[in-house]
VEXDREN-2710 file (C-alpha; in Angstrom, 1 decimal):
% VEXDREN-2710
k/r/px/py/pz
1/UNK/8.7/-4.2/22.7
2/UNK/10.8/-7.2/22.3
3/UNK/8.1/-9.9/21.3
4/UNK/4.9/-10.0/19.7
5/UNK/2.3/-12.6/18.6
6/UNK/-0.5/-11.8/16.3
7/UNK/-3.4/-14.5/16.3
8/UNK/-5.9/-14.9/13.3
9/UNK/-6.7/-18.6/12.9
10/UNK/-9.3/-18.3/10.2
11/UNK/-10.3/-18.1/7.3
12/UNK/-8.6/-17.5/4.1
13/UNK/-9.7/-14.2/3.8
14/UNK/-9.4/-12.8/6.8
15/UNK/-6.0/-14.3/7.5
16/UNK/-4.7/-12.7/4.5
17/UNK/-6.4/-9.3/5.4
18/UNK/-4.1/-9.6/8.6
19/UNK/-0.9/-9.2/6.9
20/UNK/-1.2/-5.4/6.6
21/UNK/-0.6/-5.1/10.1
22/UNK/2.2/-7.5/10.5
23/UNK/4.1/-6.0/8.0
24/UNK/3.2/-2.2/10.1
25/UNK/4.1/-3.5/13.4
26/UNK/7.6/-5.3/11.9
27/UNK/8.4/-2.2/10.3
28/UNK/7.4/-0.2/13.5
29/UNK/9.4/-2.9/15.4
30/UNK/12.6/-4.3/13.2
31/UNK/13.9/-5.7/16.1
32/UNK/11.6/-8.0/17.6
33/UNK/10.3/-11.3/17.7
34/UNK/7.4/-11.3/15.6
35/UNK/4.9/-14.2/15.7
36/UNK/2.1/-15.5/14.3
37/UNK/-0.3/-18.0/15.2
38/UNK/-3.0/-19.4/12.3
39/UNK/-4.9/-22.4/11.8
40/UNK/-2.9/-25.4/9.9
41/UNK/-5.3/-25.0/6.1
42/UNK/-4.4/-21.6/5.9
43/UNK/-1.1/-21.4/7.2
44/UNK/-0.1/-20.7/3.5
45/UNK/-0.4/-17.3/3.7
46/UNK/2.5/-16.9/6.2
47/UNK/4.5/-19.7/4.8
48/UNK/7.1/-17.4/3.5
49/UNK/7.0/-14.2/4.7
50/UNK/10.0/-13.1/5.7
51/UNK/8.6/-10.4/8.7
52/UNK/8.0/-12.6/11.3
53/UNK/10.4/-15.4/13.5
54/UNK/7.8/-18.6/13.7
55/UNK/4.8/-19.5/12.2
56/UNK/2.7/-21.3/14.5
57/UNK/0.3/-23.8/13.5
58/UNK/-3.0/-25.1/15.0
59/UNK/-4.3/-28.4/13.5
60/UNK/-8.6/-28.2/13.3
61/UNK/-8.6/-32.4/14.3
62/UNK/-10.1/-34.0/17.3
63/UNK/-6.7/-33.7/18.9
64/UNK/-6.5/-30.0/18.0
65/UNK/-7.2/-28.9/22.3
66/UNK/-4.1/-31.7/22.9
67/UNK/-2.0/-30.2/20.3
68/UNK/-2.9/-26.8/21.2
69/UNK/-1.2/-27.7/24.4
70/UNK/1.7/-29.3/23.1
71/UNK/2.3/-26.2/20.5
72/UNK/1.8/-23.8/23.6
73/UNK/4.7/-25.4/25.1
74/UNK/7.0/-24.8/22.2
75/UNK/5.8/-21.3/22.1
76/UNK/7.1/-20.9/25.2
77/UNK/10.0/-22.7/24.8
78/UNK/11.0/-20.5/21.5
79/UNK/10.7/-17.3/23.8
80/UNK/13.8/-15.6/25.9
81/UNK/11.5/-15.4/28.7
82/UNK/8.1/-16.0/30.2
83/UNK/5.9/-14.8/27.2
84/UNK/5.4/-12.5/24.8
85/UNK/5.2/-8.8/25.7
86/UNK/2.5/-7.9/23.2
87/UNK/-0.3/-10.6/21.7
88/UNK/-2.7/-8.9/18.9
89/UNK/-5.8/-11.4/19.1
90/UNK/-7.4/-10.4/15.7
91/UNK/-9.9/-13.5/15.6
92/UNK/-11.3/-12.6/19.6
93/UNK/-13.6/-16.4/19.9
94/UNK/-13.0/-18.9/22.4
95/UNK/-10.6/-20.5/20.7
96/UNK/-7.8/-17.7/20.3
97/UNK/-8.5/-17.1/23.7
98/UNK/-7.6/-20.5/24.9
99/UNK/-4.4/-20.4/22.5
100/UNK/-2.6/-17.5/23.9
101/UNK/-3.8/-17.9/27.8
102/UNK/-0.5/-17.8/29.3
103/UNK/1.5/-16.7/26.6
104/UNK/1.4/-13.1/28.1
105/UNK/-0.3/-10.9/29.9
106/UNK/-0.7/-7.8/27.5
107/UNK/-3.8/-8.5/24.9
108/UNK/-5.5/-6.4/22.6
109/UNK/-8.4/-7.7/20.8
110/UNK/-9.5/-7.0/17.3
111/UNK/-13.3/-5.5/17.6
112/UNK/-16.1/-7.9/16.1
113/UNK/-18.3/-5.1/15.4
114/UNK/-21.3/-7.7/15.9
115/UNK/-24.0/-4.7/16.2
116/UNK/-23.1/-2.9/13.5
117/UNK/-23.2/-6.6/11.6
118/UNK/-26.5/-7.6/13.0
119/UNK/-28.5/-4.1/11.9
120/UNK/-26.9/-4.9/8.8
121/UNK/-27.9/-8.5/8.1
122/UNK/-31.4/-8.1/10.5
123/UNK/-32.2/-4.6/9.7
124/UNK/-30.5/-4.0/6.6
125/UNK/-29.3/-0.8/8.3
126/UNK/-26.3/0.0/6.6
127/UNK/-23.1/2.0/8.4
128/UNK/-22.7/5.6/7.6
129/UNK/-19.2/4.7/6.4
130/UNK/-17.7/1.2/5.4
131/UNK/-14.7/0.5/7.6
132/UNK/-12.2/-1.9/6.1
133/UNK/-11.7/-4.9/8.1
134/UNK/-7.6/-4.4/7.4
135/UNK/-9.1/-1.2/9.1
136/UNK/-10.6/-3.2/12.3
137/UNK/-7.7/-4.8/12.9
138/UNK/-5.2/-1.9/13.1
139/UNK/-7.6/0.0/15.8
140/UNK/-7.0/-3.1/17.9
141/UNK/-3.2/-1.7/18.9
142/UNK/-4.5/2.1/18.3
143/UNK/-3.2/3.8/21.0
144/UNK/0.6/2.0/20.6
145/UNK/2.8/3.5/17.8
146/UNK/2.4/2.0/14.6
147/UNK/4.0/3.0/11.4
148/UNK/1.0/2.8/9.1
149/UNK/0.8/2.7/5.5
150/UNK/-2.1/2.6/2.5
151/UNK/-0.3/-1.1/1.0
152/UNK/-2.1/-4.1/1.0
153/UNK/-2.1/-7.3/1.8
154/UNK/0.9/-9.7/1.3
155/UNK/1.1/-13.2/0.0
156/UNK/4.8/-13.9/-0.6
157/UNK/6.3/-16.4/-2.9
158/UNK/9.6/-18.0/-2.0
159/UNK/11.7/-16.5/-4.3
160/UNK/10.7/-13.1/-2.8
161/UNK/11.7/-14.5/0.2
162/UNK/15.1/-15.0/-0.9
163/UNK/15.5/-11.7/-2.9
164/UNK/13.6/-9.6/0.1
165/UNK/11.3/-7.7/-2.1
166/UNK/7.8/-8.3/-2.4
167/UNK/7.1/-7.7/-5.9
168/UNK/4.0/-9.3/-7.8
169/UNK/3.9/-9.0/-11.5
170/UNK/2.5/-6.2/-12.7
171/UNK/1.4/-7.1/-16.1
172/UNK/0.5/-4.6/-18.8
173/UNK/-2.1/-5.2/-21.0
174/UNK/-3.4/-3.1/-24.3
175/UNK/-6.6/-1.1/-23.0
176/UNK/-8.4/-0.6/-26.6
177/UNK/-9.2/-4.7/-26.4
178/UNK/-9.8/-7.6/-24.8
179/UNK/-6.4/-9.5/-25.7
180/UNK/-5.5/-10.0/-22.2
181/UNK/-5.6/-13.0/-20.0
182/UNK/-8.8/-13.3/-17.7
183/UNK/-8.6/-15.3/-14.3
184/UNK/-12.1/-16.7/-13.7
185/UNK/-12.7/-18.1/-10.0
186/UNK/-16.2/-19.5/-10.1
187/UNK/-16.1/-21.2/-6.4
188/UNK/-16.8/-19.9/-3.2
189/UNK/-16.9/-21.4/0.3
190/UNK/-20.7/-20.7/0.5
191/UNK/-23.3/-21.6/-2.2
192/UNK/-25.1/-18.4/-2.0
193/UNK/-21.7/-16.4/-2.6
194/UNK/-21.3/-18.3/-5.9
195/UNK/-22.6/-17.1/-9.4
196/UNK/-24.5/-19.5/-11.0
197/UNK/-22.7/-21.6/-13.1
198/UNK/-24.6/-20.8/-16.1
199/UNK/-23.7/-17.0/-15.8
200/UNK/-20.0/-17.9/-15.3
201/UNK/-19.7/-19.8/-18.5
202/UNK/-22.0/-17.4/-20.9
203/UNK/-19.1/-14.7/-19.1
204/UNK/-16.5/-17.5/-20.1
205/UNK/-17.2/-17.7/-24.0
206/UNK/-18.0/-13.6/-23.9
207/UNK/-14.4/-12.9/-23.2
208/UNK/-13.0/-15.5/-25.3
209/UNK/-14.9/-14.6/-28.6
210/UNK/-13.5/-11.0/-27.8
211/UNK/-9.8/-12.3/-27.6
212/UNK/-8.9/-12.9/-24.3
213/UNK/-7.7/-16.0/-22.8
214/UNK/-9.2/-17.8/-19.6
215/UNK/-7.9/-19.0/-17.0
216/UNK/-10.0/-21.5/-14.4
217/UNK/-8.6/-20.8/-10.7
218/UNK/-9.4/-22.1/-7.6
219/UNK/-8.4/-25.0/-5.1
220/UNK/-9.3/-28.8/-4.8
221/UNK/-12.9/-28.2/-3.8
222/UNK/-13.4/-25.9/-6.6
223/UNK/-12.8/-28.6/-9.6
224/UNK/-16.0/-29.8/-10.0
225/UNK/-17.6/-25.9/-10.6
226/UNK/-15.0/-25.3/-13.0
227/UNK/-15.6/-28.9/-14.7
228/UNK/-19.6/-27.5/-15.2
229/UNK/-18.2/-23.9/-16.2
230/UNK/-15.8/-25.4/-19.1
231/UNK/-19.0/-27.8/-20.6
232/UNK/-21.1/-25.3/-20.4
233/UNK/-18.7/-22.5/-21.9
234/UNK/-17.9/-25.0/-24.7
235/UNK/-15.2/-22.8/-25.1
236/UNK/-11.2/-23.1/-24.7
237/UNK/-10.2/-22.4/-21.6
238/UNK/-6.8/-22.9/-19.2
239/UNK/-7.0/-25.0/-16.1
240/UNK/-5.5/-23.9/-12.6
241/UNK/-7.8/-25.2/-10.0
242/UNK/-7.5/-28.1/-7.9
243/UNK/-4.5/-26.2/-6.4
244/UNK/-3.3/-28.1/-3.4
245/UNK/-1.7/-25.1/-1.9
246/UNK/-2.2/-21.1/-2.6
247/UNK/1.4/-21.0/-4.3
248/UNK/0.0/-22.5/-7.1
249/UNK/-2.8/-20.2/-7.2
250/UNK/-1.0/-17.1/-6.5
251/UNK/1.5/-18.2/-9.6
252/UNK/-1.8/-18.8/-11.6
253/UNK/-3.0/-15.2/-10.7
254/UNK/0.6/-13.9/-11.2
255/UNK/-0.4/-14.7/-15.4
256/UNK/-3.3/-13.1/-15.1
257/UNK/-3.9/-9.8/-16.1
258/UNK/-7.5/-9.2/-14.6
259/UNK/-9.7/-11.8/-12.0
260/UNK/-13.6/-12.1/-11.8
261/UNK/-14.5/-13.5/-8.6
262/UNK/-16.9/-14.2/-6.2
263/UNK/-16.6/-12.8/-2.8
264/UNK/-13.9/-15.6/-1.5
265/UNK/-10.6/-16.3/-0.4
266/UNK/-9.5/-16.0/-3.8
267/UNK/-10.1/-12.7/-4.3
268/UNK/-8.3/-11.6/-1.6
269/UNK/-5.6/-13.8/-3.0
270/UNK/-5.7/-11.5/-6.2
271/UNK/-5.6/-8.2/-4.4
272/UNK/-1.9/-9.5/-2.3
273/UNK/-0.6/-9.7/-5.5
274/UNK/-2.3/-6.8/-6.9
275/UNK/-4.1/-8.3/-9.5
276/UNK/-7.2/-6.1/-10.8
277/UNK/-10.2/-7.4/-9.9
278/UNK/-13.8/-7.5/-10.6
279/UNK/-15.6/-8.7/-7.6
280/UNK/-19.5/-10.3/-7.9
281/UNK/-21.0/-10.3/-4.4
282/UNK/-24.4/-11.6/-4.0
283/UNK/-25.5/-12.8/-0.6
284/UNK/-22.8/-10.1/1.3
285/UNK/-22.3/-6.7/0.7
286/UNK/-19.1/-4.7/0.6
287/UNK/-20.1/-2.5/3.6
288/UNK/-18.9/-5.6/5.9
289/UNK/-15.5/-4.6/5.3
290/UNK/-14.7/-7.4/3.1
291/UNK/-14.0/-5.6/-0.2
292/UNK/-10.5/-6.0/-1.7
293/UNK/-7.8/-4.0/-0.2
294/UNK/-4.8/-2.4/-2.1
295/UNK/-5.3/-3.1/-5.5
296/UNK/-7.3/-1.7/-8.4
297/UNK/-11.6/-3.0/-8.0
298/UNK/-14.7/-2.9/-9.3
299/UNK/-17.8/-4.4/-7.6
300/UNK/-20.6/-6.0/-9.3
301/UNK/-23.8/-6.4/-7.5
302/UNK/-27.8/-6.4/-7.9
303/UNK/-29.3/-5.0/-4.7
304/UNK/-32.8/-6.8/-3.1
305/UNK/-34.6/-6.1/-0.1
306/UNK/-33.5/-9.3/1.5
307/UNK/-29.8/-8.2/1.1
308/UNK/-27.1/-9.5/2.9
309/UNK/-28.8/-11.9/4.5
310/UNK/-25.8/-13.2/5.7
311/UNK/-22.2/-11.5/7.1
312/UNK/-20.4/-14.7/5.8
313/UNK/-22.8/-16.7/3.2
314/UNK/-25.7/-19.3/3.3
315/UNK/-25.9/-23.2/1.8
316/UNK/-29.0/-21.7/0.6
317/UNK/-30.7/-19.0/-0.5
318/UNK/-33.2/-18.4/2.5
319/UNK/-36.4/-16.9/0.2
320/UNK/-35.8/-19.7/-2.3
321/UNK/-35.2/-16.7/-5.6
322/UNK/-31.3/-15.9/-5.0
323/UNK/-32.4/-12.8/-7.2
324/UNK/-29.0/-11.3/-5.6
325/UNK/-27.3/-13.8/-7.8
326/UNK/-29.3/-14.4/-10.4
327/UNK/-30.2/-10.7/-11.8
328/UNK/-26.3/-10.2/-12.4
329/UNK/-26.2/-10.4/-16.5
330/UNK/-22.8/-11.9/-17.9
331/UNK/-23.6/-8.9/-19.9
332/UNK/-22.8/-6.0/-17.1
333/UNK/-19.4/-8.6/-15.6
334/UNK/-18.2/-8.1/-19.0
335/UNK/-18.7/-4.3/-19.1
336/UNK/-17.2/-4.0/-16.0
337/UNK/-14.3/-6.2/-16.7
338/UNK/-14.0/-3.8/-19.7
339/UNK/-13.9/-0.7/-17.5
340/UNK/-11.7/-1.8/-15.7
341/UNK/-9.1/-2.8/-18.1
342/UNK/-9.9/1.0/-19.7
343/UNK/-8.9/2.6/-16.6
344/UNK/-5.4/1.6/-16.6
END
């Protein structure tokens, strides 16, 4: 095997949940090329990691089929010979597929899965056993050798780069208190995987009357939720959203000893650098695959009949009650935060 290229274009999440198997297949293969292909907003996550060659990256514009082409012929100009021996599609849509068409003729796709999502979501028929999407994306190259192993994700910083050693803080906090430092991400790409505002902000001034000290986190389209968390909080409380890129958030996170988040980019974010986390899903459940992966979790959800009613999230709650949101007390975040920070 002399060159590979693994393609995941989007989205944060699921980008970042493909890094497990990068790192296997450059550990199983020191010695070859070792590509990646990801859209341009979340081309972040690859920026420096130091197991693969080139990181290529597709522009979402008007011109993206144009520049497509025009990246394809770099590719290909970047390679000792006709095209890659191996290409690991692990987004499998029309898009991918357009990407790497003549890049090489090996292919292995990344299974979708779309039954077992649609008896879920239609049929609330839920799978005898969760398999991990970090999971799904390993059977895609199943029956090649792979040197497999239970770490997580990877987000690296540049510095790690430089010294070769991916190593996220790993902060220690005292486990008879609160007196630790709380990363709160109230955003989320879909309104109904967001807890209300209100419930974020009575969460807020819980943990800061107890001692601990909050931390806002999230990107640029997150600063508004976080403005309407702080008023309504009315409590003191560290900014570090609006982050143009996801070094400033993974730096952020790096401080923090503990993150409550919705289901979201973000907290995938927290489990590549091994942050704790407490995770509030509401509209999505965790048997999708889409729990955190590698680091220390909790879950905290409120179960209706109408639940998931989606696989990735809805601008609206489609019976009008977002119960699945709404029944989740600050009350039992806090507990669980609590918990968790016990168990350590």
């Amino acid at each position: 095997m002399q060159s590979i290229l693994v393609i995941r274009l989007s989205s944060l999440g699921d980008v970042i949940l493909s890094t497990p198997i990068v790192r296997q297949l450059q550990l199983t293969y020191p010695n070859s090329i070792l590509d990646v292909a990801v859209s341009a907003a979340f081309a972040g996550v690859y920026e420096h990691n130091p197991r693969i060659r080139r990181l290529w990256s597709l522009e979402n514009t008007e011109a993206s089929d144009r520049h497509a082409d025009e990246l394809k012929l770099s590719v290909k100009e970047s390679l000792p010979r006709s095209g890659y021996d191996l290409i690991v599609d692990l987004q499998h849509n029309f898009r991918s597929s357009l990407f790497r068409r003549g890049l090489g003729d090996h292919v292995v796709l990344a299974p979708k899965h779309r039954l077992e999502k649609l008896a879920l979501v239609y049929f609330k028929r839920k799978p005898v056993a969760i398999t991990h999407v970090v999971e799904r994306y390993r059977s895609a190259i199943a029956n090649l050798p792979l040197m497999l192993d239970t770490d997580g994700p990877e987000v690296w910083l540049p510095e790690e780069k430089n010294n070769g050693t991916y190593k996220p803080l790993n902060i220690k906090f005292a486990s008879n208190d609160l007196a630790m430092r709380v990363a709160l991400a109230p955003g989320a790409r879909h309104a109904t995987k967001r807890w209300p505002v209100s419930k974020a902000a009575a969460l807020c001034k819980m943990l800061v009357d107890e001692g601990a000290h909050v931390t806002l986190v999230g990107g640029l389209a997150d600063v508004s939720i976080c403005n309407a968390v702080q008023d309504a909080a009315g409590v003191s409380v560290d900014r570090a959203d609006g982050a143009s890129t996801l070094e400033q958030t993974v730096r952020a996170l790096d401080e923090s000893d503990v993150l409550v988040t919705n289901d979201s980019g973000v907290m995938h974010l927290g489990a590549a650098r091994k942050i704790p986390v407490v995770a509030i899903f509401g509209s999505t459940v965790k048997e999708l695959g889409f729990a955190p992966f590698g680091t220390r979790y909790t879950v905290v959800e409120h179960d209706v009949q109408c639940r998931p009613c989606s696989h990735i999230g809805r601008a609206t709650c489609p019976k009008g009650h977002f119960l699945c949101m709404e029944s989740i007390a600050p009350a039992t975040v806090f507990s669980a935060v609590k918990r968790l920070v016990q168990s350590v």
